[in-house]
C-alpha positions in Angstrom: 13.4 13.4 11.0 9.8 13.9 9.5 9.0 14.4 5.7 7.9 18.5 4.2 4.0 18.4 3.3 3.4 19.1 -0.3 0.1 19.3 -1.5 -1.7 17.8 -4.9 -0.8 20.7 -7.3 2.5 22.0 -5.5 3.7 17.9 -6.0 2.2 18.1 -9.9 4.6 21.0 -10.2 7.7 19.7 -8.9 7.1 16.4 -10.4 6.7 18.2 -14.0 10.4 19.7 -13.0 11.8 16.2 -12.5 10.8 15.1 -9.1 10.3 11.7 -8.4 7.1 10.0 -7.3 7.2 7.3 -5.0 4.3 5.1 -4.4 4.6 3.2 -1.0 1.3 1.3 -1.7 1.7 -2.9 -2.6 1.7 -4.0 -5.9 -2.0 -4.8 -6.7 -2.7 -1.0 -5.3 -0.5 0.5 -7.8 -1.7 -2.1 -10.7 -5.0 -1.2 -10.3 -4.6 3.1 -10.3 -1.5 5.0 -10.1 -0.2 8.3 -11.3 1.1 8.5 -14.6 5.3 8.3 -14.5 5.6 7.0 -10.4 7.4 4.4 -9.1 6.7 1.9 -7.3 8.3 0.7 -3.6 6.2 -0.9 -1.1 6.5 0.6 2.0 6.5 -3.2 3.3 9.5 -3.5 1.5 11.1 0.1 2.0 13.9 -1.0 4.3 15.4 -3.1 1.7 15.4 -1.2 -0.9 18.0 0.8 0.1 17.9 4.8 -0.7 15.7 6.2 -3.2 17.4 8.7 -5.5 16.0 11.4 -8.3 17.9 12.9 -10.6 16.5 16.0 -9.7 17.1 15.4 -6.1 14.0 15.9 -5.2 11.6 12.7 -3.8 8.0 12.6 -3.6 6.5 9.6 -1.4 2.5 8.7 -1.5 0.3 6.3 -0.9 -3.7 6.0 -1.0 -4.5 8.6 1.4 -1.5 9.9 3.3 -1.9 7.9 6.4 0.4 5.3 5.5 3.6 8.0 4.5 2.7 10.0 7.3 2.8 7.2 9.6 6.0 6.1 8.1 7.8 9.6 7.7 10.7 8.3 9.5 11.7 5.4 7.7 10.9 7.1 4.2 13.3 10.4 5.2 16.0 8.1 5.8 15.5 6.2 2.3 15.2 9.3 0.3 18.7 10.9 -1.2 18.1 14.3 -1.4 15.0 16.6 -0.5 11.8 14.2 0.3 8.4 15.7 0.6 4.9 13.6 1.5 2.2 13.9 -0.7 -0.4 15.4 1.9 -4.1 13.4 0.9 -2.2 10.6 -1.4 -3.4 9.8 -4.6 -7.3 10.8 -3.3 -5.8 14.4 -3.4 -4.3 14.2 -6.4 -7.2 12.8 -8.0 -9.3 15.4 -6.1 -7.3 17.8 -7.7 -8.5 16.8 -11.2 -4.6 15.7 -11.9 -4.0 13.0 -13.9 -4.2 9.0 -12.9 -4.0 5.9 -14.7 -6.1 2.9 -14.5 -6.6 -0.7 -15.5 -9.5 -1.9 -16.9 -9.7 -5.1 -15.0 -9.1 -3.8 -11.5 -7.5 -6.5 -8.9 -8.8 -7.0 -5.4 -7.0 -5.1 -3.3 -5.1 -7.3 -0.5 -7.3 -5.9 2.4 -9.7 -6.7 0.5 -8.7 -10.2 0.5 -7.7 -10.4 4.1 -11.1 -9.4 5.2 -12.7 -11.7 3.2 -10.8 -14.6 4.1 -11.9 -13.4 8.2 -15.6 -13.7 6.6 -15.1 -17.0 4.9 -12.9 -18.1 8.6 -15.7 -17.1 11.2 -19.0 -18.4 9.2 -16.8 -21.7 9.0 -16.3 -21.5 12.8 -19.9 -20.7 13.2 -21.2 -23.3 10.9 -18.7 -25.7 12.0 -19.5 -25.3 15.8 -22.9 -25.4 15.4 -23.3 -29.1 13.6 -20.1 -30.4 14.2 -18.1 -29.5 17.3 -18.2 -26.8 19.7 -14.6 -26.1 20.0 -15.0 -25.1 16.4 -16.6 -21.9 17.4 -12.8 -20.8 19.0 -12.1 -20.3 15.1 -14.7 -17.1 14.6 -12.8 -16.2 18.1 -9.7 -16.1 17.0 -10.7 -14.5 13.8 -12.9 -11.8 15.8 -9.7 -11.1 17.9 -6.9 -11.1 14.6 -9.5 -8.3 13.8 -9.3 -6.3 16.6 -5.2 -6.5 16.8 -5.5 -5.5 12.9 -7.5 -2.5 14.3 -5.4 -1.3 17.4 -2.3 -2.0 16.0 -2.5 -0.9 11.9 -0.9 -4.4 11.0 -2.6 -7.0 9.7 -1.3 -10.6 9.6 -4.0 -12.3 7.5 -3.3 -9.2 4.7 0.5 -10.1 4.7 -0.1 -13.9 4.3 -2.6 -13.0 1.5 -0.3 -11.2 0.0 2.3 -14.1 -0.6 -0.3 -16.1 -2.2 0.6 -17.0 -5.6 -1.9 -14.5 -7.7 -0.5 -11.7 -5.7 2.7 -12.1 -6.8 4.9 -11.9 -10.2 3.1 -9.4 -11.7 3.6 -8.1 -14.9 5.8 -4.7 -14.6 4.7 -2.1 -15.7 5.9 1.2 -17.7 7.2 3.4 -14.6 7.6 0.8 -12.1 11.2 0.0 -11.9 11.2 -3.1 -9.5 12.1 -1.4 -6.4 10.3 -3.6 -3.5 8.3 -5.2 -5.8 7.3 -8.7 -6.0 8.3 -11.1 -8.0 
C-alpha cells in the first residue's frame, strides 16, 4: 500500500484542520529546522514505534525532500491509523511555499554531514599513513572509497548510523512538539 501525495499548501490546510505532521528525518534534522507543531519519528526508528495516530485521523509524513517518505511509503502506510498522505517536496516545499518553519540559532551538523567527514578524516589518514608509514595503510582510503560507493548504490550508510550513536548525537533536549516517538535518548 503506497501513501496519497499532498502538496505544501493542500498539507498546510489539513494540518490547520487537525492533521498530524510527521517528521521521519533523525533528531539533529528536526532540531535544527522543522515546521511549527510536527512530530517527530525517525524513520530509522519507525518500525518500533508502533502506529501513529491523529485525533483528526488524518497523518501527514515528511522528511527533507520527499525521497526518504517516498521511498518508505510502505512501511509509513502501515504505521499510520487512519488516512496517511506524503508530503510531496518535504519541508523544501513547504518552505518553498513561503509556509511557516522554525529554526535554531545554533544549527547542529547534520549526521551525513558527519559521516562524510569522518570518510575524509579516514582516507587522508590512509593516505598519509601509507605513504610514511606502511603501505598496507593505504587499504584504509580503500575501504573508505568502497563504504562510499555502497552508501551510494544502496541509500544506506553505515558510517552515518554509527555516527549517529555517538554520544553528542544523542539525549537531546525535547522539544515543544516532539513527543518522543523514535527519538533518542
Amino acid at each position: 500500500m503506497s501513501l496519497k501525495s499532498i502538496d505544501a499548501r493542500a498539507a498546510h490546510n489539513l494540518a490547520q484542520a487537525g492533521a498530524l505532521l510527521v517528521d521521519v528525518r533523525e533528531q539533529c534534522e528536526f532540531d535544527r529546522e522543522r515546521i511549527p507543531g510536527s512530530q517527530l519519528s525517525p524513520m530509522s526508528t519507525m518500525g518500533e514505534a508502533g502506529s501513529v495516530k491523529s485525533a483528526s485521523g488524518k497523518v501527514i509524513f515528511l522528511c527533507a525532500s520527499g525521497a526518504r517518505t517516498n521511498a518508505n511509503s510502505p512501511l509509513l502506510a502501515a504505521c499510520a491509523d487512519g488516512e496517511a498522505y506524503v508530503l510531496e517536496g518535504g519541508l523544501s516545499a513547504w518552505k518553498r511555499a513561503g509556509l511557516p518553519v522554525e529554526r535554531q540559532e545554533r544549527k547542529p551538523v547534520s549526521i551525513l554531514r558527519q559521516a562524510l567527514m569522518t570518510a575524509g578524516v579516514l582516507a587522508i589518514a590512509g593516505f598519509v599513513l601509507g605513504t610514511y608509514v606502511a603501505p598496507a595503510w593505504h587499504l584504509l582510503s580503500l575501504l573508505v572509497g568502497c563504504g562510499l560507493l555502497f552508501s551510494g548504490a544502496t541509500n544506506f550508510c553505515p558510517m552515518a548510523f554509527f555516527v549517529s550513536l555517538m554520544p553528542w548525537n544523542r539525549n537531546k533536549p525535547r522539544l515543544p512538539g516532539a513527543t518522543g516517538i523514535g527519538q533518542f535518548g
